[in-house]
SELUM-328881 format. One record per residue (C-alpha): residue number from 1; residue in one letter; x, y, z. Coordinates in steps of 0.5 Angstrom, whole numbers. Layout:
<rs>
+-----+-----+-------+-------+-------+
|   n | res |  east | north |    up |
+-----+-----+-------+-------+-------+
| NUM |   A |     X |     Y |     Z |
...
+-----+-----+-------+-------+-------+
</rs>
This chain:
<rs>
+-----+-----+-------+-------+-------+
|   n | res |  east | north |    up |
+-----+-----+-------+-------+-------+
|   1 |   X |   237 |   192 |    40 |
|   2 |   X |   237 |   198 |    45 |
|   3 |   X |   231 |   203 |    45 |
|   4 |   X |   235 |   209 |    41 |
|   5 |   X |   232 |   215 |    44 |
|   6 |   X |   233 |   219 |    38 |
|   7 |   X |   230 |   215 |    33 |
|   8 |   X |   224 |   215 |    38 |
|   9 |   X |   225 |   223 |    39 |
|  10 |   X |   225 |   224 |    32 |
|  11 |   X |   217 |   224 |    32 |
|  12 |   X |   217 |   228 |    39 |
|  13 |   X |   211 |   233 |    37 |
|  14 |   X |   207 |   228 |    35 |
|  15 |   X |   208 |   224 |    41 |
|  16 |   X |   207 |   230 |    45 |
|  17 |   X |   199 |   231 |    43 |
|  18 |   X |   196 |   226 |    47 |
|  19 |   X |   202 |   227 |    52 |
|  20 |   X |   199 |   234 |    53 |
|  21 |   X |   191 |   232 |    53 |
|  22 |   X |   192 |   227 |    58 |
|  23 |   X |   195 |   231 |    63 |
|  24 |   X |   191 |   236 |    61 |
|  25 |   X |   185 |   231 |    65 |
|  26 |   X |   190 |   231 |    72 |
|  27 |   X |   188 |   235 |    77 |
|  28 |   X |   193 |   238 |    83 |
|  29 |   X |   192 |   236 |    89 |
|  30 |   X |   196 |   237 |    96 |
|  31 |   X |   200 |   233 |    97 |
|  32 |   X |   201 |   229 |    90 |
|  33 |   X |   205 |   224 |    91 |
|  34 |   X |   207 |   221 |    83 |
|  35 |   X |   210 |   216 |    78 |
|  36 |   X |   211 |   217 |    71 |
|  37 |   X |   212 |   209 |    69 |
|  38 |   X |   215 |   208 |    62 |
|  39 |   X |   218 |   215 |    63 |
|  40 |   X |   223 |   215 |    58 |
|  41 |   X |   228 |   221 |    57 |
|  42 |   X |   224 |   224 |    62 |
|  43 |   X |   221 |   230 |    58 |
|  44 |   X |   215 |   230 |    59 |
|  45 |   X |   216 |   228 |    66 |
|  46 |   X |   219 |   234 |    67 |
|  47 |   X |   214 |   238 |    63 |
|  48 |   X |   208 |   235 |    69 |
|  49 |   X |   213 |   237 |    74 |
|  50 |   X |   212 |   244 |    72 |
|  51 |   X |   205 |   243 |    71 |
|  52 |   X |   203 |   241 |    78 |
|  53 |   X |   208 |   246 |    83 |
|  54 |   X |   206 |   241 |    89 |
|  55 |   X |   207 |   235 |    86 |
|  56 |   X |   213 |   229 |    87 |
|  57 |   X |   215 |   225 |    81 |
|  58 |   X |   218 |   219 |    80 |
|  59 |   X |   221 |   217 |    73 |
|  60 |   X |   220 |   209 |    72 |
|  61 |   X |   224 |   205 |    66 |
|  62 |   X |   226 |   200 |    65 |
|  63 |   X |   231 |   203 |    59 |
|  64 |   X |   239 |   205 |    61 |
|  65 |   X |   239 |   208 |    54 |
|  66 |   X |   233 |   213 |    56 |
|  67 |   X |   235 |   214 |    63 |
|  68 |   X |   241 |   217 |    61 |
|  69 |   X |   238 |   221 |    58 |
|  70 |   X |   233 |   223 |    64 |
|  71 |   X |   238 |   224 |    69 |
|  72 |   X |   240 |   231 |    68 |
|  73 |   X |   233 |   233 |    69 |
|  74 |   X |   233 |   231 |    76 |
|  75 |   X |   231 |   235 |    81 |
|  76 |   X |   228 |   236 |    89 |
|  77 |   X |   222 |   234 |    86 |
|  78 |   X |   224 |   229 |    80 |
|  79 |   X |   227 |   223 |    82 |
|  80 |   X |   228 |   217 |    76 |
|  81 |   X |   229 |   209 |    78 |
|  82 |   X |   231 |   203 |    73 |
|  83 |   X |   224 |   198 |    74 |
|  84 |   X |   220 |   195 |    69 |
|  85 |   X |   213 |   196 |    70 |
|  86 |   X |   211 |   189 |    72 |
|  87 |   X |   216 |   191 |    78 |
|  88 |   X |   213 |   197 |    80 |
|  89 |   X |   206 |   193 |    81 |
|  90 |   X |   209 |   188 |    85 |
|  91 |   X |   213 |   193 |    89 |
|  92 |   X |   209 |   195 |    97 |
|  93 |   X |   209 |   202 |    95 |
|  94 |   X |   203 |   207 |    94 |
|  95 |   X |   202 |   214 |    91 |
|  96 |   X |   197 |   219 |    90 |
|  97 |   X |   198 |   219 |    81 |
|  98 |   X |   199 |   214 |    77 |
|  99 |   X |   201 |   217 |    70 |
| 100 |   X |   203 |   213 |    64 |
| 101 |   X |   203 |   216 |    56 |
| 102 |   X |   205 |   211 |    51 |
| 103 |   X |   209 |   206 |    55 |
| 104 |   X |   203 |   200 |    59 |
| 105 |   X |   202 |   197 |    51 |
| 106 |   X |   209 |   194 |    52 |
| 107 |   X |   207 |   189 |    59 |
| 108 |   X |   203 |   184 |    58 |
| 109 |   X |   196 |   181 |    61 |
| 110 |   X |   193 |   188 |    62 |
| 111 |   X |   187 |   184 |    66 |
| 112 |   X |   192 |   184 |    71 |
| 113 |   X |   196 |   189 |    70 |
| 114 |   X |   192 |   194 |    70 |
| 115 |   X |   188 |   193 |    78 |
| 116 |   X |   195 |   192 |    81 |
| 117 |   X |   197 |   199 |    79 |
| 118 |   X |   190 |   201 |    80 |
| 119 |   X |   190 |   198 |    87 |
| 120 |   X |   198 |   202 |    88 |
| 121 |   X |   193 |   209 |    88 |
| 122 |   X |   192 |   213 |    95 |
| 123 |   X |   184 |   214 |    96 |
| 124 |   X |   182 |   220 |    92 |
| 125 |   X |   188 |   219 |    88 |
| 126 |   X |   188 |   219 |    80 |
| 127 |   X |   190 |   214 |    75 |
| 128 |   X |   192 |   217 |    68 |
| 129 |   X |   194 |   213 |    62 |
| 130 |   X |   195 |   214 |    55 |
| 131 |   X |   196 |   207 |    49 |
| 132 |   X |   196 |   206 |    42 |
| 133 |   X |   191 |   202 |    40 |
| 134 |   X |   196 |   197 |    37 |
| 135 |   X |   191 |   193 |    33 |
| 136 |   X |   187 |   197 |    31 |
| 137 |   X |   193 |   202 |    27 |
| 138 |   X |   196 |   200 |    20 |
| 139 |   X |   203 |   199 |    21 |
| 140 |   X |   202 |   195 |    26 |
| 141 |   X |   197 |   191 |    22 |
| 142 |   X |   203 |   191 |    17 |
| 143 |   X |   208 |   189 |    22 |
| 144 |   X |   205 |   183 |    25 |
| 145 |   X |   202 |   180 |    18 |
| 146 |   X |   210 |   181 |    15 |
| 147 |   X |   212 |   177 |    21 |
| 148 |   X |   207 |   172 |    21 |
| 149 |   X |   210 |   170 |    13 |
| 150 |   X |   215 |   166 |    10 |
| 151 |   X |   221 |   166 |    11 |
| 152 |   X |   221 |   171 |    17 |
| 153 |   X |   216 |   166 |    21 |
| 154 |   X |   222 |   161 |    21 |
| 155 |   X |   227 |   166 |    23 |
| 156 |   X |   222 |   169 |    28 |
| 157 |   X |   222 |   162 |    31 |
| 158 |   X |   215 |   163 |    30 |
| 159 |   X |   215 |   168 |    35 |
| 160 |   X |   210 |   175 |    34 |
| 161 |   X |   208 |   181 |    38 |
| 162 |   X |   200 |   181 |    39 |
| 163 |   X |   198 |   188 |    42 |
| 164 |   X |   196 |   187 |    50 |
| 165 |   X |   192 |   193 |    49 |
| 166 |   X |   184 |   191 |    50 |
| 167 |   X |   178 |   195 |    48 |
| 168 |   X |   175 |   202 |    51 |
| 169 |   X |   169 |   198 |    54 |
| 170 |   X |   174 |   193 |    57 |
| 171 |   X |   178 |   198 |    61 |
| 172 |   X |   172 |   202 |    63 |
| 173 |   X |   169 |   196 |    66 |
| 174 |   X |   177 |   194 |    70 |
| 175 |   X |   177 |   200 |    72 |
| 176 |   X |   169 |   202 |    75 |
| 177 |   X |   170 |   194 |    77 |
| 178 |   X |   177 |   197 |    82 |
| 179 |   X |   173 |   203 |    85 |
| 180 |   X |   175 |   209 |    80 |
| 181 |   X |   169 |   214 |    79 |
| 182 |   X |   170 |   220 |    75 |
| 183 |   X |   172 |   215 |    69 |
| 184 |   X |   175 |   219 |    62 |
| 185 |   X |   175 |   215 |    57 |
| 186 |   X |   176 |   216 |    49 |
| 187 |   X |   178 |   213 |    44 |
| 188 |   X |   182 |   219 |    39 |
| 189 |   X |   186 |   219 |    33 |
| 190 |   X |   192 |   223 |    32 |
| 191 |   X |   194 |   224 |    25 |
| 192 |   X |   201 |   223 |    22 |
| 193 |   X |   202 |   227 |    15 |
| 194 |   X |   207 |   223 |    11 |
| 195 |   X |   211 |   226 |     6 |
| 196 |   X |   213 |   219 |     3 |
| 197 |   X |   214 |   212 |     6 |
| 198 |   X |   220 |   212 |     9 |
| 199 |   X |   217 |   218 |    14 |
| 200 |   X |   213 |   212 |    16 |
| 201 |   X |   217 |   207 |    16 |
| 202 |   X |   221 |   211 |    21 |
| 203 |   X |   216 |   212 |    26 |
| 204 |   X |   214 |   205 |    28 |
| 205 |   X |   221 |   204 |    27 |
| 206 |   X |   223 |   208 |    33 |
| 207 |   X |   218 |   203 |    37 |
| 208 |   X |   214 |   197 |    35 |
| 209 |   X |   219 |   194 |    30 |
| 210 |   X |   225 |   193 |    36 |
| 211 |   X |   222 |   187 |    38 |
| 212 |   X |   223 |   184 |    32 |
| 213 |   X |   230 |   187 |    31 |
| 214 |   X |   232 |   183 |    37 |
| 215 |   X |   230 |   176 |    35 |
| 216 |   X |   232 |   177 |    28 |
| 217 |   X |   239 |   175 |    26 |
| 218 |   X |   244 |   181 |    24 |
| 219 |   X |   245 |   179 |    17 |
| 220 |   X |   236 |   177 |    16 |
| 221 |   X |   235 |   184 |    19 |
| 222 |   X |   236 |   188 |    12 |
| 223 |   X |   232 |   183 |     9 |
| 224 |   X |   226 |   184 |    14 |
| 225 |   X |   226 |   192 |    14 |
| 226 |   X |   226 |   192 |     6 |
| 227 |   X |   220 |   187 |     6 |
| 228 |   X |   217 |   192 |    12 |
| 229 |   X |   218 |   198 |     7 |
| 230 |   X |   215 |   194 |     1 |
| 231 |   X |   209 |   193 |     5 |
| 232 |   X |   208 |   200 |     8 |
| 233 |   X |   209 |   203 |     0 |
| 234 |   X |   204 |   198 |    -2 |
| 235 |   X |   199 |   201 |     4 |
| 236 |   X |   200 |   207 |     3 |
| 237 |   X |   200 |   209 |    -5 |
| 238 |   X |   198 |   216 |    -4 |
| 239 |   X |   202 |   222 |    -3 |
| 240 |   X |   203 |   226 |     3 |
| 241 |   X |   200 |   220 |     6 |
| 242 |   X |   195 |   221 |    12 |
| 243 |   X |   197 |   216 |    18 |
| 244 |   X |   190 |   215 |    22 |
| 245 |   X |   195 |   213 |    29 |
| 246 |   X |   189 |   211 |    34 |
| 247 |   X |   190 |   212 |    41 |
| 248 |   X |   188 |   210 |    47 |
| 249 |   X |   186 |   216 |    53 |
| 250 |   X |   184 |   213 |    60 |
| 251 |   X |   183 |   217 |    67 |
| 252 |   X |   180 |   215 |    73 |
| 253 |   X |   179 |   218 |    81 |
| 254 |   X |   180 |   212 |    86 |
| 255 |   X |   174 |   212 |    91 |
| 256 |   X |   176 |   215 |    98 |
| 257 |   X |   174 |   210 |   104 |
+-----+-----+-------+-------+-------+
</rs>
């Protein structure tokens, strides 16, 4: 099952705030040679570049359905390129930004992950990131209790999705241990208003439930999506509901030589 960017878009404005604080942390610097990993449609790829007048952008995703999408945006300073993250760390190639909003949760082992991208940085250069904090929020906790119930084990063939995310302190300590001073790190929460279950169904519908959809049968899908709603109604009782949707906001600058 394919990431469908307008399920995802449909809740643009509340992915946007973290967007906006985190780059909001960035400082323009000349040149500013910068990759934009799990970039998806490129909108807000976009915005960085109008953001930072001197700075260079390379889209990174590893979705030709959001890619599609990202290609009309491309100019002489906005460039997109199919590549998964874990790609992108392997590859011989350095950069004076690295920026991530809402995409490293998707790769695994960030204990690893995350000094190889920290080690892909020009001296004097940033590192941005932004995450859900996967375990901490409720949908999340619903989703993963669900799979890890009968008869949906079984169809998952025991498989379930446990979040990469670390703690604030974890990463703080990865990322002073991999030379980056001047280190922002915080823990916010971003609240979602629902006017009825079905709102949040579809926001995590649009993100944390495709893995599950892709290894669910087609004719066990329907069952396994009424019994998530049936969760989430049992969770969220009140109406309008107030999602506390967490995340995860990470910048550093890398040490000069």
């Amino acid at each position: 099952m394919p990431w469908d960017p307008i399920i995802y878009n449909k809740f643009k404005n509340v992915r946007f705030l973290p967007f906006f604080d985190l780059s909001d942390m960035i400082q323009e610097t000349i040149p500013m040679k910068s990759v934009d990993l799990g970039c998806g449609t490129g909108e807000q790829t976009a915005l960085l570049v109008e953001k930072f007048n001197h700075a260079t952008f390379t889209g990174i995703d590893s979705s030709l359905e959001m890619l599609e999408k990202a290609h009309p945006l491309r100019s002489d300073r906005l460039e997109f390129k199919c590549q998964t993250t874990e790609e992108f760390a392997s590859a011989d190639e350095s950069w004076d930004l690295v920026f991530s909003n809402a995409a490293l949760q998707w790769s695994d082992d960030h204990h690893e992950l995350f000094p190889k991208l920290i080690s892909k940085i020009n001296p004097g250069g940033q590192f941005a990131v932004q995450m859900p904090c996967q375990a901490e929020n409720k949908l999340n906790k619903l989703l993963y209790n669900l799979a890890d119930s009968e008869p949906y084990k079984t169809q998952l063939k025991g498989w379930n999705r446990k979040s990469a995310v670390l703690g604030v302190d974890e990463y703080a300590q990865i990322m002073f241990a991999c030379g980056l001073s001047n280190l922002n790190i915080s823990q916010r929460v971003y609240p979602i208003l629902a006017e009825d279950q079905d709102t949040l169904y579809e926001f995590i519908a649009g993100s944390a439930l495709i893995p599950y959809m892709e290894r669910l049968k087609e004719e066990e899908r329907p069952l396994f999506i009424k019994a998530f709603k049936v969760e989430i109604a049992h969770a969220f009782k009140q109406l309008p509901a107030l999602y506390a949707f967490k995340r995860i906001l990470l910048y550093g600058i890398k040490a000069l030589d």
